[in-house]
C-alpha positions in Angstrom: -17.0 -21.9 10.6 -16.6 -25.1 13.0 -19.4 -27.5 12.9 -20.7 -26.4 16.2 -21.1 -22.9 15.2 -22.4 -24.6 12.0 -25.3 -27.1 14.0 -25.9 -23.9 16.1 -26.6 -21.2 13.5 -28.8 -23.5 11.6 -30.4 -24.8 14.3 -31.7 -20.6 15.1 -32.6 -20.5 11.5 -35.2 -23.3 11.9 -36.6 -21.9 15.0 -35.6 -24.5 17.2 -34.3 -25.1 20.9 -31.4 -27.7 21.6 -34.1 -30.0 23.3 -36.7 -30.5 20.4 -33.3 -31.1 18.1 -32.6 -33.6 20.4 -36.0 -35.2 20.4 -35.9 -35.4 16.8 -32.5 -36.8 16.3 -32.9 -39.0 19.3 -30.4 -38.2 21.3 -29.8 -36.2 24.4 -30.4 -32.2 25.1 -26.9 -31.8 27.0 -25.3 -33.8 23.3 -26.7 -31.3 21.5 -25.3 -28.6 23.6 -21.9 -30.5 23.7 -21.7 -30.4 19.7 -22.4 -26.6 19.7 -19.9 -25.2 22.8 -17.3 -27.7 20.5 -16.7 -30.0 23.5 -17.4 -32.9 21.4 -18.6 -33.9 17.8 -22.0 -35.9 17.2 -21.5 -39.4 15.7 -20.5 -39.6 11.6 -24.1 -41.8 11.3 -26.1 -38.5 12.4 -24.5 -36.1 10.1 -27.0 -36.9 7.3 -30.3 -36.7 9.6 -28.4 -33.6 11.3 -27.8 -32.0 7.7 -31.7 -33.0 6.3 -33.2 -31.8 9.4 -31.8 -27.9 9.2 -32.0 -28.2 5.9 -28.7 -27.7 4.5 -26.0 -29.9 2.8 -23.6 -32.1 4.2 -20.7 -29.6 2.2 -22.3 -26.6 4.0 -22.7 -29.0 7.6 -19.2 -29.7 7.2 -18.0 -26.1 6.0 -16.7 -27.8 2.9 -16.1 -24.5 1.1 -12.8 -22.6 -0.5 -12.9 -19.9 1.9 -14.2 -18.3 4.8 -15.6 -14.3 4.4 -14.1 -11.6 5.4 -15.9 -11.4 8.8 -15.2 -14.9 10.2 -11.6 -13.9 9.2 -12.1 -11.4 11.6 -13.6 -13.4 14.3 -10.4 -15.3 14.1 -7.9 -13.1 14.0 -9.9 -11.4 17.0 -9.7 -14.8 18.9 -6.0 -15.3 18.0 -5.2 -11.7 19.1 -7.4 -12.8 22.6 -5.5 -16.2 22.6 -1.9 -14.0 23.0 -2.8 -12.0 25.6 -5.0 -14.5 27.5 -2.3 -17.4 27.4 1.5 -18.2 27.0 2.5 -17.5 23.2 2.9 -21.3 22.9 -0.3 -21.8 24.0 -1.6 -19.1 21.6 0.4 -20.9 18.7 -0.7 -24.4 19.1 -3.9 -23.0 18.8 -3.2 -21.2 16.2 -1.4 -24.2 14.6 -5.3 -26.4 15.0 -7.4 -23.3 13.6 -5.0 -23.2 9.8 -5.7 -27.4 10.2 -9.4 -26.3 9.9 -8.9 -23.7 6.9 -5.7 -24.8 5.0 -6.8 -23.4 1.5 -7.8 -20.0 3.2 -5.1 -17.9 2.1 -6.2 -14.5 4.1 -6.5 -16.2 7.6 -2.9 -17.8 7.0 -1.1 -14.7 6.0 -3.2 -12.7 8.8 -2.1 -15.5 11.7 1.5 -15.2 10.3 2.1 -12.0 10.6 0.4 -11.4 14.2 2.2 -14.3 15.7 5.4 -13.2 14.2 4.9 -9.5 15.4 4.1 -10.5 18.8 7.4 -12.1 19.1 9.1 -8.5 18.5 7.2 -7.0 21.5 7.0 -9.7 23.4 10.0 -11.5 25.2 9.4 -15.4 23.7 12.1 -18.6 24.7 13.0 -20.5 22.4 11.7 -17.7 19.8 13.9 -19.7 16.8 11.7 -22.8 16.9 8.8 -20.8 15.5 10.7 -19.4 12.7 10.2 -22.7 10.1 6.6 -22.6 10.5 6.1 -18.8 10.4 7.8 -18.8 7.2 6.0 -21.5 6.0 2.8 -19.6 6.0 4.5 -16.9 4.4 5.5 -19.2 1.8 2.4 -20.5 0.8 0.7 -17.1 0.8 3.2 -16.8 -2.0 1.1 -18.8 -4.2 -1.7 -16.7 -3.8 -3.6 -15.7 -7.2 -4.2 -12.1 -5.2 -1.3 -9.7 -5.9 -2.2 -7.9 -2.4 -1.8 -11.2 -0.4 1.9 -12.1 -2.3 3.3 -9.0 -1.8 2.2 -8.5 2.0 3.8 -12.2 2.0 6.6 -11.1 0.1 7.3 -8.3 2.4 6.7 -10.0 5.9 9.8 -12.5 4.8 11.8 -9.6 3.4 11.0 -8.1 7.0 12.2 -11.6 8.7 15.3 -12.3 6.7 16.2 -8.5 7.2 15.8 -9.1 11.3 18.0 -12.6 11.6 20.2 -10.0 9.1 20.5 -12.8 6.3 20.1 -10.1 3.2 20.9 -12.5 0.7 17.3 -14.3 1.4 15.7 -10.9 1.8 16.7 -9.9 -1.3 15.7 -13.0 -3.0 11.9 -12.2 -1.9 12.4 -8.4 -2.7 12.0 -10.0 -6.7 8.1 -10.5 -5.6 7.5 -6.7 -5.7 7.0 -5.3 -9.4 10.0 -3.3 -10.6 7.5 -0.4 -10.7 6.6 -0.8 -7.1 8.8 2.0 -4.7 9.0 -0.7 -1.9 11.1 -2.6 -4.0 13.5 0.1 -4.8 13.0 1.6 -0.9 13.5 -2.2 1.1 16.4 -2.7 -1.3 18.2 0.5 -0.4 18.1 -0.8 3.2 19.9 -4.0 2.0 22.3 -2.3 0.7 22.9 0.3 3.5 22.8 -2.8 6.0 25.3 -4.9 3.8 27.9 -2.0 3.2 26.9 -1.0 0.0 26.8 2.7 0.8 26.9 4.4 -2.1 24.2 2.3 -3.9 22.1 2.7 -1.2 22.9 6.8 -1.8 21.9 6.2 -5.3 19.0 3.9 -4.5 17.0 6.2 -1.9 18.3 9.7 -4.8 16.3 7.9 -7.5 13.1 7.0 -5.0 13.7 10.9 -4.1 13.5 12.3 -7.9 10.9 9.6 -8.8 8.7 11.2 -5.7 8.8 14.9 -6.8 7.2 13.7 -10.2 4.8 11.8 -8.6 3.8 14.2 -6.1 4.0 16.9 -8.1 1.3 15.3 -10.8 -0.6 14.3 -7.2 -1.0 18.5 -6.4 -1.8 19.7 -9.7 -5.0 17.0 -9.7 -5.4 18.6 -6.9 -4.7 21.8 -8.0 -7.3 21.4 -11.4 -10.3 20.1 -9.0 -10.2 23.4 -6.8 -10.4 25.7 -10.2 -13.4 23.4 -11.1 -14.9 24.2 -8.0 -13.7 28.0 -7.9 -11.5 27.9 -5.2 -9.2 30.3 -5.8 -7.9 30.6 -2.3 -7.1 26.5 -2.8 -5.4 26.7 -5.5 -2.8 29.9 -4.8 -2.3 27.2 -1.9 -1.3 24.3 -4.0 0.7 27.1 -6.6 2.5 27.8 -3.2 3.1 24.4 -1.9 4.8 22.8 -5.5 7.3 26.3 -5.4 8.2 25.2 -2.1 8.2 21.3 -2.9 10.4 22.2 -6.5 13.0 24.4 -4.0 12.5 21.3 -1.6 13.4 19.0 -3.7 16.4 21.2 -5.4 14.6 21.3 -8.6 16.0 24.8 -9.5 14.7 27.8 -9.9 12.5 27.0 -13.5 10.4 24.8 -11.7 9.7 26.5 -9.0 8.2 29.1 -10.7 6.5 27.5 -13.5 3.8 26.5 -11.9 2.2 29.9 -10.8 1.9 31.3 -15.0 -2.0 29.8 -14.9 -3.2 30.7 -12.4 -1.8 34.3 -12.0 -3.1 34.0 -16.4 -6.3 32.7 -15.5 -6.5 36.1 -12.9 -5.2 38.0 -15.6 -2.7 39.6 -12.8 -0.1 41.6 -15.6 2.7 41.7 -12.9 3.0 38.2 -12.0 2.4 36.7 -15.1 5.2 38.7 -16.8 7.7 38.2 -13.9 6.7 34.8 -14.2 7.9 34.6 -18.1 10.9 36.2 -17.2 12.0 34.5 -14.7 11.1 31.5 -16.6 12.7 32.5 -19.9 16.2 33.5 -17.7 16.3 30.2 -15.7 16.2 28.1 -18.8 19.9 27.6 -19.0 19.7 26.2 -15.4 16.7 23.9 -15.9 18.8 20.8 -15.4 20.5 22.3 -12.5 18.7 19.5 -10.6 21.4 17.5 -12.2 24.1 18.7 -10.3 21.8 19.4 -7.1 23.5 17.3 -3.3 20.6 15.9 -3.7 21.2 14.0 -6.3 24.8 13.9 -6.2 25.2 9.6 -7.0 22.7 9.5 -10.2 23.1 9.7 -13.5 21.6 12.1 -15.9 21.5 12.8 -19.5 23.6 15.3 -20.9 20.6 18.9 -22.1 21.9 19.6 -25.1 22.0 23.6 -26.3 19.9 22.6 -29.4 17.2 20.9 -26.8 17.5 24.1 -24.4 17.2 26.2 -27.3 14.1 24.4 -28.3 12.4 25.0 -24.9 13.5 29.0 -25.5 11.4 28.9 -28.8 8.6 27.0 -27.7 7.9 29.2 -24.2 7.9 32.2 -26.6 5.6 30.6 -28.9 3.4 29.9 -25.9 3.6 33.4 -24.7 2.6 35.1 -27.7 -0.5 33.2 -27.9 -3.1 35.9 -27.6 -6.0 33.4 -26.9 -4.3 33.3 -23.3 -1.5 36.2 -22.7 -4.1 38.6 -24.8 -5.0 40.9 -22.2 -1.1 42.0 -22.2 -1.2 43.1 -25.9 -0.7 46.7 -25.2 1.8 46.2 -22.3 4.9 47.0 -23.8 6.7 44.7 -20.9 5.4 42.1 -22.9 5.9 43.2 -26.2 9.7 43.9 -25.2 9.8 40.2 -23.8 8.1 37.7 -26.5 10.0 39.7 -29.2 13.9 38.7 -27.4 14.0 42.9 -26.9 
């Protein structure tokens, strides 16, 4: 917060009007009014007697203070956004340029100007736009040194962004090693460096392996899904989400295992004979093809491990085991379908 907005807010606080702070700091009405609309500043000898009589500190007078919060970001960013449409982007950034003078330590506001000054420039036509670029990146750059993960990625990412638009990859990729290897934006940004650069088949490989990674994740995503709408009853929801991870396995050439699996509960839970036993069938059959995904166009440039028979064979067992559990599958122990299936007949 500037000092005027400062002598201003204070000045409300203490119930009083610019004339009786004037009296009692012995100047004029219209210099008090001066200091608050920021046309000028009062003399360094009446900062004490200006601090003392709102009583606050000279650190708080002065807006000596790490940050600003969230909502005089805000204001800022509001004004900057004002300043661009109002005025000529030069204009806008020398402003700009004053307001980070104010608030150098305030990470938040310097990332936040960066990135709307350097957007602006890609929907708005700028001269000279390369004169901006050493600053712009500077902010990005110190955001780098942030102690918030949130602010160095976003930093991270904006000069990613900028190195990948002048189409210098080499520097982009450099700030790619910002983003934690866990992270999919690392994986997804650097698939585009490599499609932009040539590198064709390791961008194939690159966006295959953000593809299989998904289905895992999205999959685990609809089955929380899938567990909340059985706490709550909902049957209809959850013959929904069966539905939608068949179609997301077939989607995502999975094979045809997987795409079934995932209706044997609820159909179980239902106690529905017929689905439940085609489900074990069909489940049992497509075991030999449940690393078909490895050979799927869809994931034609990765690398898998080799399924061993022992391993498949394992699998065989352990389904059978599961469906000769007569806790769950006991309501079937007079159906000679079943009898026929979890004894290999």
């Amino acid at each position: 917060m500037s000092l005027g907005k400062v002598i201003r807010k204070y000045r409300k606080i203490k119930n009083l009007t610019q004339e009786e702070m004037a009296v009692r700091l012995g100047v004029t009405a219209p210099a008090v009014n001066k200091w608050e609309n920021e046309n000028s500043y009062p003399d360094i000898t009446l900062l004490a007697p200006i601090a003392r009589l709102l009583d606050i500190s000279l650190d708080t007078l002065l807006s000596f203070r790490e940050d600003l919060t969230e909502e005089e970001i805000n204001e800022i960013i509001c004004e900057a956004d004002l300043k661009l449409k109002e005025n000529s982007y030069a204009e806008a950034f020398a402003w700009a340029k004053k307001k980070l003078e104010q608030y150098p330590n305030c990470e938040q506001l310097i990332l936040n100007i960066a990135v709307i000054f350097d957007a602006q420039r890609m929907v708005q036509e700028i001269s000279n736009e390369a004169e901006y670029d050493e600053y712009l990146c500077s902010l990005y750059i110190r955001a780098l040194d942030s102690d918030e993960e949130a602010i160095r990625i976003r930093a991270a990412d904006s000069l990613v962004g900028f190195y990948m638009r002048k189409k210098q990859y080499e520097k982009a990729e450099k700030y790619l090693e910002y983003f934690s290897i866990q992270n999919p934006e690392r994986k997804r940004k650097q698939a585009q460096i490599y499609a932009e650069t040539g590198r064709v088949q390791e961008a194939y490989k690159a966006y295959e392996e953000l593809l299989f990674s998904d289905y895992q994740r999205v999959s685990m995503e609809l089955h929380g899904v899938y567990v909340l709408a059985l706490q709550e009853n909902n049957r209809e929801k959850a013959h929904s989400l069966v539905a939608k991870q068949e179609e997301m396995a077939r989607c995502f050439e999975m094979g045809k295992y997987y795409e079934v699996s995932s209706r044997l509960e609820l159909a179980t839970m239902e106690k529905d004979a017929d689905t439940v036993l085609a489900t074990m069938k069909e489940m049992l059959s497509g075991i030999g093809q449940i690393g078909d995904f490895r050979n799927a166009p869809l994931y034609e440039h990765m690398e898998f491990k080799e399924m061993k028979e022992e391993f498949l064979a394992e699998i065989r067992e352990n389904l059978l085991k599961c469906f000769r559990d007569e806790e769950s599958f006991g309501f079937l122990k007079d159906n000679k379908r079943w009898a026929e299936l979890v004894n290999g007949e």
